[in-house]
Short mmCIF file of the C-alpha atoms (twelve columns), coordinates in Angstrom:
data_MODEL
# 
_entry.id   MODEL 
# 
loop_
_atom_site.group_PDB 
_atom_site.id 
_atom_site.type_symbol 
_atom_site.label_atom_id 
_atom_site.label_alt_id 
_atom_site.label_comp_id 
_atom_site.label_asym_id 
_atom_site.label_seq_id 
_atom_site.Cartn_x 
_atom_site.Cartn_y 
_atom_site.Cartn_z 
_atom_site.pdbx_PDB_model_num 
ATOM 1   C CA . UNK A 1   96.004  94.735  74.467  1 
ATOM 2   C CA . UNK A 2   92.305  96.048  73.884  1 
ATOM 3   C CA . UNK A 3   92.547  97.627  77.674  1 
ATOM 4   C CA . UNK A 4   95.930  99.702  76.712  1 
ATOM 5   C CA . UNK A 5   94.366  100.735 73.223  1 
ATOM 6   C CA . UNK A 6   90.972  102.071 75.061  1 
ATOM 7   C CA . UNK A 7   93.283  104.254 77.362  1 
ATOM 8   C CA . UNK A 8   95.244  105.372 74.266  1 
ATOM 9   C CA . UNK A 9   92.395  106.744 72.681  1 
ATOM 10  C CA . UNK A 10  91.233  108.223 76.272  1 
ATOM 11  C CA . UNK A 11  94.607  109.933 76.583  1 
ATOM 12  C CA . UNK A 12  94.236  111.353 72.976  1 
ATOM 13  C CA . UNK A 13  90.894  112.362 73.760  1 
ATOM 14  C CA . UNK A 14  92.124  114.094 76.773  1 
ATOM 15  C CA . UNK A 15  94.824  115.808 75.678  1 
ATOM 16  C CA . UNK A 16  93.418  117.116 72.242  1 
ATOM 17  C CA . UNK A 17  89.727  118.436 74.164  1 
ATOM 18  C CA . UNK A 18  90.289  121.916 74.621  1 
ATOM 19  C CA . UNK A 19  91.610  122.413 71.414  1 
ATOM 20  C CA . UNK A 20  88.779  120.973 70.099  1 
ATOM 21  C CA . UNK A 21  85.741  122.305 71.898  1 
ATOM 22  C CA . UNK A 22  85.852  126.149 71.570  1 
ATOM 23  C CA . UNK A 23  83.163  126.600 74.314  1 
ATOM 24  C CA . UNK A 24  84.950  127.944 77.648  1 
ATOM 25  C CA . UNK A 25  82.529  126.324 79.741  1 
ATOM 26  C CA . UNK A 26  83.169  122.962 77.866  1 
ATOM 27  C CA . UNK A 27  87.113  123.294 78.536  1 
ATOM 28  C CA . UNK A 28  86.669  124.955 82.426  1 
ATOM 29  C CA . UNK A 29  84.710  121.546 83.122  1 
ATOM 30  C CA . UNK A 30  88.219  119.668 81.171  1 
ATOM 31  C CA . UNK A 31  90.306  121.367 83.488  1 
ATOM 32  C CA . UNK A 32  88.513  120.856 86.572  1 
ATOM 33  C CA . UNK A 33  87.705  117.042 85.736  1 
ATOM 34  C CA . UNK A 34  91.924  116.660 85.362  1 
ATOM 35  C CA . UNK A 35  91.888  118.787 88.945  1 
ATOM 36  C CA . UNK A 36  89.448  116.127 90.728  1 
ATOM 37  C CA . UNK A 37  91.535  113.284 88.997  1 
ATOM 38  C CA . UNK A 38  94.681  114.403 91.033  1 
ATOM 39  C CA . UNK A 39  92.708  114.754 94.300  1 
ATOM 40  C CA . UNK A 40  90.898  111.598 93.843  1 
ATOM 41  C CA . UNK A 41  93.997  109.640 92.784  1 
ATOM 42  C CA . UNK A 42  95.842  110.968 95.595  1 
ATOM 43  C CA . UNK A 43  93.022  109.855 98.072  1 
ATOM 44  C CA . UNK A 44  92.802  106.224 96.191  1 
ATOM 45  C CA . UNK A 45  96.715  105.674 97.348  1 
ATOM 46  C CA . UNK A 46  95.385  105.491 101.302 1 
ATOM 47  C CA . UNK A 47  91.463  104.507 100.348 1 
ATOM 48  C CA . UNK A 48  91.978  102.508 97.683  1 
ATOM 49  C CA . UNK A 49  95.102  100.876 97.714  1 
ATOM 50  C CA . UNK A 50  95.553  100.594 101.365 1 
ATOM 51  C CA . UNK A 51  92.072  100.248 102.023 1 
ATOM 52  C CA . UNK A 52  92.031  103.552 105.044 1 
ATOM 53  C CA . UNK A 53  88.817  105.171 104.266 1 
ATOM 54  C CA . UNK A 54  89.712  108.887 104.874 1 
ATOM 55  C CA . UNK A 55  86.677  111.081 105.142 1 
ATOM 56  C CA . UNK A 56  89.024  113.673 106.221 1 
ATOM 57  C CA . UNK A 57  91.526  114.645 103.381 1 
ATOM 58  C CA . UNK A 58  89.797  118.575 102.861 1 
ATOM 59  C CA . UNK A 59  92.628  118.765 105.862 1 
ATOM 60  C CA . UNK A 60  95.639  117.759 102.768 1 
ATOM 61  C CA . UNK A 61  94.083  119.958 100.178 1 
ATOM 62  C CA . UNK A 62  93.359  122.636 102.386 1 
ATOM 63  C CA . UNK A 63  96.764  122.963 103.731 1 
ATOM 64  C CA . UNK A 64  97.970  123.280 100.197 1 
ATOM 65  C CA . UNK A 65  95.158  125.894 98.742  1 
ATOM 66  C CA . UNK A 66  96.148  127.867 102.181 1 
ATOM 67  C CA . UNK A 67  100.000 127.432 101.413 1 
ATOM 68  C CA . UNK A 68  99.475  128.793 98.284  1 
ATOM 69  C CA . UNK A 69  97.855  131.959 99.060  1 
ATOM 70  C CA . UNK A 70  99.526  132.756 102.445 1 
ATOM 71  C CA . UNK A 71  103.085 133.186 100.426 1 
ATOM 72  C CA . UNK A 72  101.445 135.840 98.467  1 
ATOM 73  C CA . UNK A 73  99.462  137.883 101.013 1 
ATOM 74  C CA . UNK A 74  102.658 137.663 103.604 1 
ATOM 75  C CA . UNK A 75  105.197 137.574 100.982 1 
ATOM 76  C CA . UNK A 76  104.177 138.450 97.821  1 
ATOM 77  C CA . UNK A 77  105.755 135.513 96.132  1 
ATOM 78  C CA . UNK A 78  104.043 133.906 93.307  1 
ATOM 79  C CA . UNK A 79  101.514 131.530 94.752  1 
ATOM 80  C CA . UNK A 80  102.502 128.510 93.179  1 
ATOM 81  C CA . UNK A 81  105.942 129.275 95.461  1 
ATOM 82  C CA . UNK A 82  103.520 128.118 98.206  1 
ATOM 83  C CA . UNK A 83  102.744 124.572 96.863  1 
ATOM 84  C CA . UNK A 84  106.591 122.698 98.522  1 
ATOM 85  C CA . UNK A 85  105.181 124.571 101.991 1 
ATOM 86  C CA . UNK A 86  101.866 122.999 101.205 1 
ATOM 87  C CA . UNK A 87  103.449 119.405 100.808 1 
ATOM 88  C CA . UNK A 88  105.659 119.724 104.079 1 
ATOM 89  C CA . UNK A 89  103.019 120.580 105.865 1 
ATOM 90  C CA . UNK A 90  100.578 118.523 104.571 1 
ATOM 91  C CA . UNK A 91  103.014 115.435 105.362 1 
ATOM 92  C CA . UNK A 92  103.592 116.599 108.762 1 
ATOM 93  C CA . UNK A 93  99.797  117.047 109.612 1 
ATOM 94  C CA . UNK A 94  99.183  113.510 108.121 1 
ATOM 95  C CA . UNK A 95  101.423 111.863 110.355 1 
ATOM 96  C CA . UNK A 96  100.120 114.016 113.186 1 
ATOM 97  C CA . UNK A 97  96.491  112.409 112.213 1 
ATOM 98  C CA . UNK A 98  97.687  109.252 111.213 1 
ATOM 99  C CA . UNK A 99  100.151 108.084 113.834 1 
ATOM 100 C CA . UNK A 100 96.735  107.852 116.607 1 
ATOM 101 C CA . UNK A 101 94.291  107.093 114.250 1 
ATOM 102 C CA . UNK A 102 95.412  103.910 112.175 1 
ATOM 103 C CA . UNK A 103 95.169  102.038 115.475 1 
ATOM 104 C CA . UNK A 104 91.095  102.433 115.052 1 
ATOM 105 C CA . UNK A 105 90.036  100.090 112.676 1 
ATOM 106 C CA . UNK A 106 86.685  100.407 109.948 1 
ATOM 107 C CA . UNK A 107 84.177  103.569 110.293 1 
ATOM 108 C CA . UNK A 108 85.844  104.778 114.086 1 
ATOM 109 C CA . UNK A 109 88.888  105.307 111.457 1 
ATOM 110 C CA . UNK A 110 86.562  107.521 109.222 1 
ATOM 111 C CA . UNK A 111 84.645  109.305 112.040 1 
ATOM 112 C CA . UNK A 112 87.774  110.104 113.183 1 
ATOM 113 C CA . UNK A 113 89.387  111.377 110.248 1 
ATOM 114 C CA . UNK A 114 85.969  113.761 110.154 1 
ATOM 115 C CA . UNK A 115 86.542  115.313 113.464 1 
ATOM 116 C CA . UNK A 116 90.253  116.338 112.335 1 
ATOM 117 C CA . UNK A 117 89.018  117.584 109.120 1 
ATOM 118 C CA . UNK A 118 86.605  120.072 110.869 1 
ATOM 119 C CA . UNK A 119 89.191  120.546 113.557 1 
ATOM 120 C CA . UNK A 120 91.728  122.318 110.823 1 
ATOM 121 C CA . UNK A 121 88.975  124.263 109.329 1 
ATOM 122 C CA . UNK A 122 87.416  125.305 112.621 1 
ATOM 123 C CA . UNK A 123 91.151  126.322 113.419 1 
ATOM 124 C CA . UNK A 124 91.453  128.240 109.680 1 
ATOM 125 C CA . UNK A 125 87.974  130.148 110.403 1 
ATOM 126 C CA . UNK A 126 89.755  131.769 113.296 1 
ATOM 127 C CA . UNK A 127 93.262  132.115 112.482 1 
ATOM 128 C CA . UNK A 128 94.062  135.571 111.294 1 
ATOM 129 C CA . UNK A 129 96.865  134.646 108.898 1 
ATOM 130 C CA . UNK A 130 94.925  132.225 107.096 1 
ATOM 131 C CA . UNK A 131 92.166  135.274 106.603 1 
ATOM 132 C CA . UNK A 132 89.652  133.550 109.110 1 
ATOM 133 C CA . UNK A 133 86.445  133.455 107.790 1 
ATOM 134 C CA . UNK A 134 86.632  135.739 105.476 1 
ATOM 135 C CA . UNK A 135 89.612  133.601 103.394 1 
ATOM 136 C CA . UNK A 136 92.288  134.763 100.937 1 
ATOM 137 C CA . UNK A 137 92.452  136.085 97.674  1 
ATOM 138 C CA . UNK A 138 95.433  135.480 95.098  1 
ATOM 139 C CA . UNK A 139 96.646  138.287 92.777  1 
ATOM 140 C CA . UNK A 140 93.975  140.417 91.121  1 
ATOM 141 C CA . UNK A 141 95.537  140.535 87.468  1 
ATOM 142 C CA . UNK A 142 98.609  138.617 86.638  1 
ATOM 143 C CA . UNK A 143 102.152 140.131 87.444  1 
ATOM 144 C CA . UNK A 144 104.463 137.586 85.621  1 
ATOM 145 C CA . UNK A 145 104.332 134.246 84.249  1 
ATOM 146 C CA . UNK A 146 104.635 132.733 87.205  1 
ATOM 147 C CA . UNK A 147 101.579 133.613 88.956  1 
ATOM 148 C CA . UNK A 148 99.808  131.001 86.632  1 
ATOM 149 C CA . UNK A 149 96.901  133.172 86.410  1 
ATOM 150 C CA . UNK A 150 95.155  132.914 82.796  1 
ATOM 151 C CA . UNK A 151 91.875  133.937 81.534  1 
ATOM 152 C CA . UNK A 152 91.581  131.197 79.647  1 
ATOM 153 C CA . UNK A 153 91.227  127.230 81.051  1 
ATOM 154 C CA . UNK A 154 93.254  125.873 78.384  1 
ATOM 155 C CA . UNK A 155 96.793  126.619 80.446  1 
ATOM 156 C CA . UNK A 156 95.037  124.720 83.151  1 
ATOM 157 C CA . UNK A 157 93.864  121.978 81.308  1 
ATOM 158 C CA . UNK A 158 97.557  120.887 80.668  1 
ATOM 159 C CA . UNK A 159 99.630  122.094 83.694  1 
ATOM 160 C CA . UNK A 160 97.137  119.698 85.642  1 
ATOM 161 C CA . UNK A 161 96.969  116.989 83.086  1 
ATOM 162 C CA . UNK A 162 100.788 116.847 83.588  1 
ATOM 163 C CA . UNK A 163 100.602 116.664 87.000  1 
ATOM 164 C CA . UNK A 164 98.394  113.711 86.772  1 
ATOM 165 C CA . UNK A 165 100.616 111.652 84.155  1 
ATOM 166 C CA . UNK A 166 103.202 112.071 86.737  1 
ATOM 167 C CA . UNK A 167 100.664 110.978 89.928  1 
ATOM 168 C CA . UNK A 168 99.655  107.977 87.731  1 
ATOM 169 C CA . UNK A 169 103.021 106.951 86.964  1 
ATOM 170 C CA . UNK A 170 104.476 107.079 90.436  1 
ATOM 171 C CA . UNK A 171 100.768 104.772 90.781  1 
ATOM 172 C CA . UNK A 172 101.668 102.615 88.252  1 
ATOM 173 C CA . UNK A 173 105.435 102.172 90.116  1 
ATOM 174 C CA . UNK A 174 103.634 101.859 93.613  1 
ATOM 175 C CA . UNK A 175 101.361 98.749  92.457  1 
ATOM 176 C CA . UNK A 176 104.541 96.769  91.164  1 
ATOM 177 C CA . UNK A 177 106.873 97.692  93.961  1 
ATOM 178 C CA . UNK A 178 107.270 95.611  97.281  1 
ATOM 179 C CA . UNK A 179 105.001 98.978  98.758  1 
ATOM 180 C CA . UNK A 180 101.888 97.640  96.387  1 
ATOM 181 C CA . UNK A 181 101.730 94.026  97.631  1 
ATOM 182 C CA . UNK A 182 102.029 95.287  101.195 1 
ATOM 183 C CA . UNK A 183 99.169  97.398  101.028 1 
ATOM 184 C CA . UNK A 184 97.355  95.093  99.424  1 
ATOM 185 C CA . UNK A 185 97.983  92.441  101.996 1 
ATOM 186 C CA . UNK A 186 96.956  95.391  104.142 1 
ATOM 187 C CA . UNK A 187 93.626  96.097  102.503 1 
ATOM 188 C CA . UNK A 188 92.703  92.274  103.057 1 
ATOM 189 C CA . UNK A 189 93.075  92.684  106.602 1 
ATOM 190 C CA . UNK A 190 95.677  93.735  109.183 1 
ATOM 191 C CA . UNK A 191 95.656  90.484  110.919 1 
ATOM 192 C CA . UNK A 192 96.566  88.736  107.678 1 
ATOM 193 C CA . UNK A 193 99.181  91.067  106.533 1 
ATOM 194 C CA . UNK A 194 100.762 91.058  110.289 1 
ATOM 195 C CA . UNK A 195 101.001 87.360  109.803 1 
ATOM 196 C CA . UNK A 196 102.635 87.630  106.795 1 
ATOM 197 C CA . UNK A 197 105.455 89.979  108.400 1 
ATOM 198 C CA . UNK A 198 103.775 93.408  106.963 1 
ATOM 199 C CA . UNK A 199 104.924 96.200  108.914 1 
ATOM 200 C CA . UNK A 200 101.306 97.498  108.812 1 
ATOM 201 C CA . UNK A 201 101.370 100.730 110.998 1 
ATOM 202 C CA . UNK A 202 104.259 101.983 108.922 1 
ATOM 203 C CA . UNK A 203 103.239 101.217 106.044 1 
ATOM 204 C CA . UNK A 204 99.810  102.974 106.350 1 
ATOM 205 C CA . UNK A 205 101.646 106.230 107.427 1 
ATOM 206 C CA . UNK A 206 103.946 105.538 104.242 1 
ATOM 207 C CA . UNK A 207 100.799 105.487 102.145 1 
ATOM 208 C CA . UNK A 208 99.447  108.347 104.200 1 
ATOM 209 C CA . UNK A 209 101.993 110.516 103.355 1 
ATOM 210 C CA . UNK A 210 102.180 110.119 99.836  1 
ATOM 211 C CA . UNK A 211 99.076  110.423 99.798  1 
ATOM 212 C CA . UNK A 212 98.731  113.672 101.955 1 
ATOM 213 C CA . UNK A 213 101.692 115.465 99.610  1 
ATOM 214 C CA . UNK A 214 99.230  114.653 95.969  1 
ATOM 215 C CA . UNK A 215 96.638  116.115 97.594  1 
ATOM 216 C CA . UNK A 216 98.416  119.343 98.929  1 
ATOM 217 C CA . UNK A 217 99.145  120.210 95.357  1 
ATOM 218 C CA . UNK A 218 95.704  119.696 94.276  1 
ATOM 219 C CA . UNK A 219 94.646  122.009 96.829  1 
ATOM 220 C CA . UNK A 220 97.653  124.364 95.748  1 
ATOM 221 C CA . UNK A 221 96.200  123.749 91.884  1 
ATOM 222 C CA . UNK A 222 93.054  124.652 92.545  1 
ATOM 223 C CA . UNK A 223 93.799  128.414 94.733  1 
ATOM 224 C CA . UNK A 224 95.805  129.218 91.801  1 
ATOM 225 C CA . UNK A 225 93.070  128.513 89.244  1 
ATOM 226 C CA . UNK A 226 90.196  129.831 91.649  1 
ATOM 227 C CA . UNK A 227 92.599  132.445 93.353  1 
ATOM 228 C CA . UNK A 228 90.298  132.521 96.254  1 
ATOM 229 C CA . UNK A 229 89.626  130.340 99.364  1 
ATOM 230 C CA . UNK A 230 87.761  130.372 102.521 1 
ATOM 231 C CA . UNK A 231 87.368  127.718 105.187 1 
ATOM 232 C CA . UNK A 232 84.099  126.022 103.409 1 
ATOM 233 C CA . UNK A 233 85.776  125.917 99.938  1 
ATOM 234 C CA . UNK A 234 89.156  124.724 101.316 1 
ATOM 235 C CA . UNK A 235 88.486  122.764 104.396 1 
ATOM 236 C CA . UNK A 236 84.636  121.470 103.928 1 
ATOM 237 C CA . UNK A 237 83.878  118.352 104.428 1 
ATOM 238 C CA . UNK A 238 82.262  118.222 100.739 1 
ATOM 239 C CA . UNK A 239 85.446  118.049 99.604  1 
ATOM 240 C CA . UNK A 240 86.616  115.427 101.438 1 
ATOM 241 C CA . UNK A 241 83.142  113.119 100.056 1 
ATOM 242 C CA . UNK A 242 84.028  114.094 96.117  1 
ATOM 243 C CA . UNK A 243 87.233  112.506 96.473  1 
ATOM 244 C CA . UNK A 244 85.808  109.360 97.759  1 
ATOM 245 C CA . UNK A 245 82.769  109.318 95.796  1 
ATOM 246 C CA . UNK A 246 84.857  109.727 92.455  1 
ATOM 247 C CA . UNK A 247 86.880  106.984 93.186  1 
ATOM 248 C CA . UNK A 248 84.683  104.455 94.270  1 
ATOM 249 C CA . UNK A 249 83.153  105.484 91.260  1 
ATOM 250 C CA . UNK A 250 85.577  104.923 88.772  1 
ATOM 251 C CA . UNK A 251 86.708  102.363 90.838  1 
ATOM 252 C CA . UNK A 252 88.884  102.199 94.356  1 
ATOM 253 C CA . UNK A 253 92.202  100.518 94.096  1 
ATOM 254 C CA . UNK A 254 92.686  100.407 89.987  1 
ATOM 255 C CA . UNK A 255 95.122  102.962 88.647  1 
ATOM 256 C CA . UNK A 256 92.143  104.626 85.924  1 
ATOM 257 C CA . UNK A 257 89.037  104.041 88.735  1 
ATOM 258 C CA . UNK A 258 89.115  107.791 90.150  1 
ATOM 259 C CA . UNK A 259 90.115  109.744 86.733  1 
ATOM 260 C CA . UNK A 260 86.857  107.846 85.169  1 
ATOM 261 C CA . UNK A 261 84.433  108.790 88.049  1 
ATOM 262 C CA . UNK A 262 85.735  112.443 87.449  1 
ATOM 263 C CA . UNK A 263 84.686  112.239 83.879  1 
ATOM 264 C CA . UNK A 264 81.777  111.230 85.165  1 
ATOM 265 C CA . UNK A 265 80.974  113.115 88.150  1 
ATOM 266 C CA . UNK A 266 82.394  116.337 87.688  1 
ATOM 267 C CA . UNK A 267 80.442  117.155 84.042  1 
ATOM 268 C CA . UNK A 268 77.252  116.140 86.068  1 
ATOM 269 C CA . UNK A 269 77.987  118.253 89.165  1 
ATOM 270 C CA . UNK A 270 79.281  121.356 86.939  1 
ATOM 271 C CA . UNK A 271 75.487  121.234 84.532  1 
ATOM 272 C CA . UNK A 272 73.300  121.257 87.864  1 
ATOM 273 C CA . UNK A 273 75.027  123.721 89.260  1 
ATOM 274 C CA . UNK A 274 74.853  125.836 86.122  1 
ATOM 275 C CA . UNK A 275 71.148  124.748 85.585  1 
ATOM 276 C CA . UNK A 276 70.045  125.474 88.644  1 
ATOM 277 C CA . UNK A 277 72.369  128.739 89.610  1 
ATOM 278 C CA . UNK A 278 74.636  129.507 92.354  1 
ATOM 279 C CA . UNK A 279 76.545  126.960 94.164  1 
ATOM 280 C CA . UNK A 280 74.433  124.378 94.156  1 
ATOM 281 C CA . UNK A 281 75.437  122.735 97.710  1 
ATOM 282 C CA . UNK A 282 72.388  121.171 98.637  1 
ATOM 283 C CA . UNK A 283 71.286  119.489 95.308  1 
ATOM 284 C CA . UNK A 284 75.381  118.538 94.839  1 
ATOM 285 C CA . UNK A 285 74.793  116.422 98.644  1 
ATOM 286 C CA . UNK A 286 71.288  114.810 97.018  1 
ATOM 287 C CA . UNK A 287 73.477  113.556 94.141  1 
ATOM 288 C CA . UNK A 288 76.326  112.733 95.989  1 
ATOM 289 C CA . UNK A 289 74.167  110.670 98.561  1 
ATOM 290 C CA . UNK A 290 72.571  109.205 95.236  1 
ATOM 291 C CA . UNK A 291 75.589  107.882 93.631  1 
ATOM 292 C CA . UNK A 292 76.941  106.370 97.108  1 
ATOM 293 C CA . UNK A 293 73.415  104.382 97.112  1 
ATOM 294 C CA . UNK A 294 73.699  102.965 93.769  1 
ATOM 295 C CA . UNK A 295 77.226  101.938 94.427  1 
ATOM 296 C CA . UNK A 296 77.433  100.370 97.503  1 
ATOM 297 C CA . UNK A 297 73.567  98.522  96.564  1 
ATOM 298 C CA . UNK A 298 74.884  97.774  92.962  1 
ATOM 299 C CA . UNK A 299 77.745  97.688  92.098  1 
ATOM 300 C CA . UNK A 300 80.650  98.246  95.198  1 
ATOM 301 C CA . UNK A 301 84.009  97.721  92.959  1 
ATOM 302 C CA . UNK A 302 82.651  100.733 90.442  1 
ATOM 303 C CA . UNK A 303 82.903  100.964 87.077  1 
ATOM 304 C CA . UNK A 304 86.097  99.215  87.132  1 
ATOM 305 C CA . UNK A 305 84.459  96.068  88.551  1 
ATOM 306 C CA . UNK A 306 81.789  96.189  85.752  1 
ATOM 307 C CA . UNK A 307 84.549  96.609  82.908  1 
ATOM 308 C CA . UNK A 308 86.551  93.609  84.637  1 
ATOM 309 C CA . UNK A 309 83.103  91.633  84.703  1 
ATOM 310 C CA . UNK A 310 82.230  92.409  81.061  1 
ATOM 311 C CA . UNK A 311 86.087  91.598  79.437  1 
ATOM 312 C CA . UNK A 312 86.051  88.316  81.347  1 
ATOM 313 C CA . UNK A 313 82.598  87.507  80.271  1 
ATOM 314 C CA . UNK A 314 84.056  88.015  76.502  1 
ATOM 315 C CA . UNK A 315 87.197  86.453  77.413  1 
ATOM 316 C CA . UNK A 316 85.599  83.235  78.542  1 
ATOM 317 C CA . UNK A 317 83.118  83.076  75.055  1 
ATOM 318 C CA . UNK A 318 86.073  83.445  73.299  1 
ATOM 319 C CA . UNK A 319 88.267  80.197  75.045  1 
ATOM 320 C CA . UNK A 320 84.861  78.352  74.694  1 
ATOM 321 C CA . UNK A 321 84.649  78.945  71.108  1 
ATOM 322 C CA . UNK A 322 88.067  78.650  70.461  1 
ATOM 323 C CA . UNK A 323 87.613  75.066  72.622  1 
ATOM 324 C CA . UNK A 324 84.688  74.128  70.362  1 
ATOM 325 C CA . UNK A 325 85.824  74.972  66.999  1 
ATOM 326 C CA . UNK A 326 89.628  72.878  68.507  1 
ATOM 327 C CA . UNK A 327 86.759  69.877  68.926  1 
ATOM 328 C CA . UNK A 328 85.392  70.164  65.874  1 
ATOM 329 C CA . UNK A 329 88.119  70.148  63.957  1 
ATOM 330 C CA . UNK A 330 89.436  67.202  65.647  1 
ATOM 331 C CA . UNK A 331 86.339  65.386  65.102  1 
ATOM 332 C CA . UNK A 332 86.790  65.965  61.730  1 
ATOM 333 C CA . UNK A 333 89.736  64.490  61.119  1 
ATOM 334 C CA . UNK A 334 89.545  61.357  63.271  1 
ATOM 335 C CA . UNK A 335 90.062  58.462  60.602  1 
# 
């Protein structure tokens, strides 16, 4: 009961913080925490749940930042018109990738969702339509509503908080649904869950898609914020390693693990680069490579672990004094 009042208030919180905090900076770093939320989430349904660590998905999110812009330049549609495109294609690529890969098993899996990952963006940096190196750009002032491009983050702040509610939700479904307990069988081990009549393969690709579409419309969110995209923003591998490291921050495999490491990661991220001026790419990898280190030496579950460690720890003080003060009182009133 304490756990769903705590992500009450956090929802609250959420929602009401750019109307709140006035500074732009303050609600650009709201928006973009909700934005890494959807990417991470979407990346916890294979990583976390299913236990595939993907050190590839820049390929999902690229595919839908690219989507986005392409119907524009070529068409001169409203980018967000690109974001269903993104999702096809980002479902078809993932069980392109997935279909050969899930047969590796540990870190071949992960190396090998690496070399795709720089196979699409090698392919992007050359690809005229996609703008090749150089990239896209979205519209240059806003034609209607539809383009979704405001000078202001608040817009932002809820279009993506409402596409999270709905990410979490479908989560929420997934854990309880006949899906959830096989990929959880499947995290344990593929042996095990093969034993236990687990369709494994098609159930990864299952999780792989779902996956795959969540992140396409990050990517699509986040060229229709940014309205600009080249291979390295779209496609790099960096990408790919915040969606991990948020999660297994917050917490792989729980439903609130990867919007917590976003709260987390992304204000920290956002000041150094601000602090310290321009991108920031090489002092982002230190503190990436920093955070992995504490986790995996400290604490590997995440935050989530150490809140499930701390309300059990209360949990069992409070059936031992409820135990003791049962003894005492019938101590008391033995004749």
């Amino acid at each position: 009961m304490k756990q769903w009042l705590l992500v009450l208030v956090a929802c609250i919180v959420i929602a009401a913080w750019p109307l709140v905090v006035q500074d732009v900076f303050l609600q650009r770093i709201g928006a973009l925490v909700l934005l890494a939320a959807i990417s991470a989430s979407a990346w916890n349904l294979l990583g976390g749940y299913a236990g595939q660590v993907s050190v590839g998905h820049a390929v999902y999110f690229g595919i839908g930042a690219y989507s986005s812009l392409v119907v524009y330049t070529r068409l001169g549609w409203p980018p967000i018109a690109g974001a269903p495109l993104g999702v096809v294609v980002s479902m078809v690529a993932g069980a392109a990738v997935g279909t050969p890969t899930f047969r590796l098993r540990g870190h071949y899996f992960s190396m090998a969702t690496i070399a795709a990952a720089e196979l699409f963006r090698i392919l992007a940096a050359n690809w005229p339509l996609l703008g090749a190196a150089v990239g896209l750009m979205g519209p240059p002032v806003p034609r209607t509503a539809w383009d979704l491009s405001f000078i202001s983050p608040i817009p932002y702040h809820y279009l993506f908080l409402a596409v999270l509610m709905l990410l979490l939700g479908l989560t929420w479904l997934m854990q309880r649904s006949r899906m959830g307990y096989y990929l959880a069988a499947i995290r344990g081990g593929d042996r095990a869950a093969r034993s236990l009549g687990v369709p494994v393969l098609r159930y990864k690709l299952y999780a792989l898609l779902l996956s795959a579409a969540f992140t396409s419309v990050a990517g699509s969110l986040y060229a229709v914020m940014v309205g600009f995209i080249d291979p390295d923003s779209a496609l790099g591998i960096l990408i790919s390693v915040k969606m991990l490291i948020i999660a297994a921050l917050g917490g792989a495999g729980t439903l609130f693990g990867p919007l917590v490491g976003a709260i987390i990661l992304i204000p920290l991220e956002e000041t150094t680069n601000a602090v310290f001026g321009g991108g920031g790419t090489g002092l982002t990898f230190i503190v990436y490579g920093a955070i992995i280190l504490l986790v995996a030496r400290f604490q590997p579950g995440g935050i989530a672990a150490i809140w499930q460690a701390i309300t059990t720890r209360r949990a069992s003080r409070e059936t031992a004094r409820m135990a003791s003060d049962e003894t005492t009182r019938r101590t008391i009133h033995v004749p």
